[in-house]
C-alpha positions in Angstrom: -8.0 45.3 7.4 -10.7 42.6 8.2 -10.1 40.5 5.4 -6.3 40.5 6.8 -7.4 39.7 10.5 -9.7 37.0 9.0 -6.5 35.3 6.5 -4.6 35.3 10.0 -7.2 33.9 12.5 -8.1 31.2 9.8 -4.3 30.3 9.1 -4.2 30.7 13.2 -7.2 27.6 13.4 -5.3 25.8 10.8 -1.9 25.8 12.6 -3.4 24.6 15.9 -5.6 21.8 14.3 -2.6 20.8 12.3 -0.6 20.6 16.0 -3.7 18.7 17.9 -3.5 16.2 14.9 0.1 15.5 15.2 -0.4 15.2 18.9 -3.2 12.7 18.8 -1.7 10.5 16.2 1.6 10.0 18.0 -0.1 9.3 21.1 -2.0 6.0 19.4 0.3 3.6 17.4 -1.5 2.3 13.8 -3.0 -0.5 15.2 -2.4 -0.7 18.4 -4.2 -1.8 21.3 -3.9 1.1 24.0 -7.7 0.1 25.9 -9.6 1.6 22.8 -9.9 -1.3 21.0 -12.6 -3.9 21.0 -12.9 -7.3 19.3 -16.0 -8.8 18.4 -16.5 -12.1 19.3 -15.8 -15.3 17.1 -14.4 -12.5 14.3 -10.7 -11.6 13.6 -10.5 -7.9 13.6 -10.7 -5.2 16.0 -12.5 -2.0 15.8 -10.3 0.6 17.1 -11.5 4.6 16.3 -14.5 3.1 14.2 -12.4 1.3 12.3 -11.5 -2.3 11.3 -7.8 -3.2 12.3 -6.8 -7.1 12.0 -5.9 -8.7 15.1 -2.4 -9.3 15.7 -1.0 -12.9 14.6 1.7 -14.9 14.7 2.2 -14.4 10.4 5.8 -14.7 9.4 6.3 -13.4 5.3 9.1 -15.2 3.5 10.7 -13.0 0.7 9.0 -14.9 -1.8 5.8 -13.7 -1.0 4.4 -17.2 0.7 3.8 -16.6 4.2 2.2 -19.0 7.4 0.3 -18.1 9.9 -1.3 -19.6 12.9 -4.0 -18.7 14.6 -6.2 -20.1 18.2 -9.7 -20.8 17.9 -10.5 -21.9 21.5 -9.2 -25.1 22.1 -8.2 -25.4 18.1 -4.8 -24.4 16.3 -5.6 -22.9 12.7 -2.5 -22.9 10.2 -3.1 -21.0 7.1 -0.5 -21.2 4.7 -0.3 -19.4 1.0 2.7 -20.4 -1.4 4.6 -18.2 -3.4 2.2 -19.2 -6.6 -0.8 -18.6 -4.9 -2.3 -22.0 -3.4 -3.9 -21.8 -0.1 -4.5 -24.0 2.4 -5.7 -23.8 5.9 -5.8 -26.9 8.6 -7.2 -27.4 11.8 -6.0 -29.0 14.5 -8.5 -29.6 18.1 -7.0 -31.0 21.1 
């Protein structure tokens, strides 16, 4: 009898920490900044639950796999580009 009241509470604990999880991770989008996250300064990541998210930019993928993105660095515009064979190039532009 025990051993069956102990399968049942432990199942029980599982079912409601299964339920809390679902809760709490469709309360926070992936990602997201909901007030939780912090960015250090000068970096491009956030820390968000202890962990390193990037920061949102302006990237736009082409379907060959080259993509473009710029990014403000105070009073400077940084474009990073990568072609579809792999070359990189980033340029800076201060006003």
């Amino acid at each position: 009898m025990t051993n069956t009241l102990r399968t049942l509470l432990g199942l029980g604990a599982l079912v409601a920490a299964g339920a809390i999880g679902a809760t709490g991770a469709s309360a926070q989008p992936a990602g997201g900044n909901n007030g939780q996250c912090t960015s250090p300064p000068g970096l491009n990541y956030m820390i968000c639950n202890g962990q390193r998210v990037p920061k949102p930019g302006n990237r736009v993928v082409n379907p060959d796999g080259s993509w473009r993105e710029e990014v403000r660095q105070g009073s400077c515009l940084v474009v990073k580009e990568k072609t579809a064979s792999g070359e990189y190039k980033e340029t800076r532009q201060c006003n």
